[in-house]
C-alpha angles and dihedrals in degrees: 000000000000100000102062129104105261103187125229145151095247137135096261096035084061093050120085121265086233086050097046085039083065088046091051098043096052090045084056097044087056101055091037090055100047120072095184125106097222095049096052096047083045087055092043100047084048074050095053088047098051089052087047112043094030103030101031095228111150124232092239085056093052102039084058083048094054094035094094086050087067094073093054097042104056095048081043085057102041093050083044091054097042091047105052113064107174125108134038118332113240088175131021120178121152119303082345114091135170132197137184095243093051096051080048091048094043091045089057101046084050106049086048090062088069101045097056088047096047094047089045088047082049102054090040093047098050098027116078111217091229097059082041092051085056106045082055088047107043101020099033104034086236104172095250089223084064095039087048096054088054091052092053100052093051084052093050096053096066092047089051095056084057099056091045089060087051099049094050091039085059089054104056088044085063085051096250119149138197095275112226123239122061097261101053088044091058090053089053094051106044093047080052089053098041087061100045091047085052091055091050100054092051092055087048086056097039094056090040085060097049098051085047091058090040087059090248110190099006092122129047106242120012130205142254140248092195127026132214110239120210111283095210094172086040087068088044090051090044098046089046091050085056107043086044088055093049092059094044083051102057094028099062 
């Protein structure tokens, strides 16, 4: 399961979830800004070394969090290349044709790709959603039903990917095996993904039933087990991240 909270002591699992949020949206501004290859694998290697140095995720574990990614990215690149026409031609061979400027273009949306997937496995992995449900409760007015629901969801996928193992688990048990040919394989799949999706749905009531009977959403605000403190360096961190952007914005 990659986007789950994974806790830790390290730089960024002591900063705040508003103050990492700032990190991750200039890091997306950013790479969503620059159209040249160079600037965006610049961004993304500052990215790697973020996750590595603050995070203490290793390179080998992001480079298996961003390995699925591969199969969507190179088709991504090719269709990119082929699309944009403009520039000098480096090849030229019949209706296919490929320019400078589109290798430097598809680069770029690729590569972005990436950055917006690693800052978003950065800020899942070191922020626990309960100190992320508050920060949207208590510093950003955020009605707590809406945050809750988001903190569910980020607690149900976890449990999800177990069942998943179960269930298939319990299949191969049974001696059943993936079938061959496209169509036998749909019908695998999409048996695999109607139980998974029951499942679901009767969690979803079962924990429905069990906030009803708490009371869940009979007051206006609720209270915490566990408060937020200032994060004092977290601001810093996050003032500095803007006005850095800002310049990087206007400079390149």
């Amino acid at each position: 399961m990659l986007f789950q909270y994974n806790g830790g002591t390290s730089l960024l699992h002591r900063l705040g979830p508003l103050s990492k949020l700032i990190w991750v949206g200039c890091f997306s501004l950013l790479s969503m800004a620059w159209d040249s290859t160079l600037h965006e694998a610049a961004l993304l290697a500052v990215l790697i070394a973020v996750a590595w140095l603050g995070a203490r995720l290793t390179l080998v574990r992001q480079f298996r969090a961003m390995s699925f990614l591969i199969g969507l990215g190179i088709p991504y690149f090719i269709l990119s290349i082929l699309a944009i026409r403009a520039g000098h031609t480096v090849i030229s061979w019949g209706p296919i044709v490929i320019t400078t400027e589109g290798l430097d273009i598809a680069g770029a949306l690729t590569l972005r790709i990436f950055i917006l997937f690693l800052a978003s496995y950065i800020y899942l992995s070191t922020t626990d959603p309960r100190d992320f449900v508050q920060a949207l409760n208590l510093h950003l007015r955020v009605p707590y039903r809406f945050a809750f629901g988001i903190s569910v969801a980020l607690t149900f996928l976890p449990l999800l990917e177990e069942e998943g193992h179960t269930i298939m688990a319990a299949r191969r048990v049974r001696g059943q095996k993936t079938p061959r040919g496209l169509r036998n394989r749909l019908s695998y799949w999409s048996g695999y993904a109607a139980v998974v999706l029951v499942n679901a749905v009767r969690r979803v009531q079962q924990t429905a039933l069990a906030m009803e009977g708490k009371g869940f959403g009979a007051y206006a605000d609720r209270t915490y087990l566990r408060e937020l403190g200032i994060d004092r360096f977290g601001y810093i961190c996050a003032v500095v991240a803007v006005i850095a952007t800002a310049v990087l914005w206007w400079s390149l």
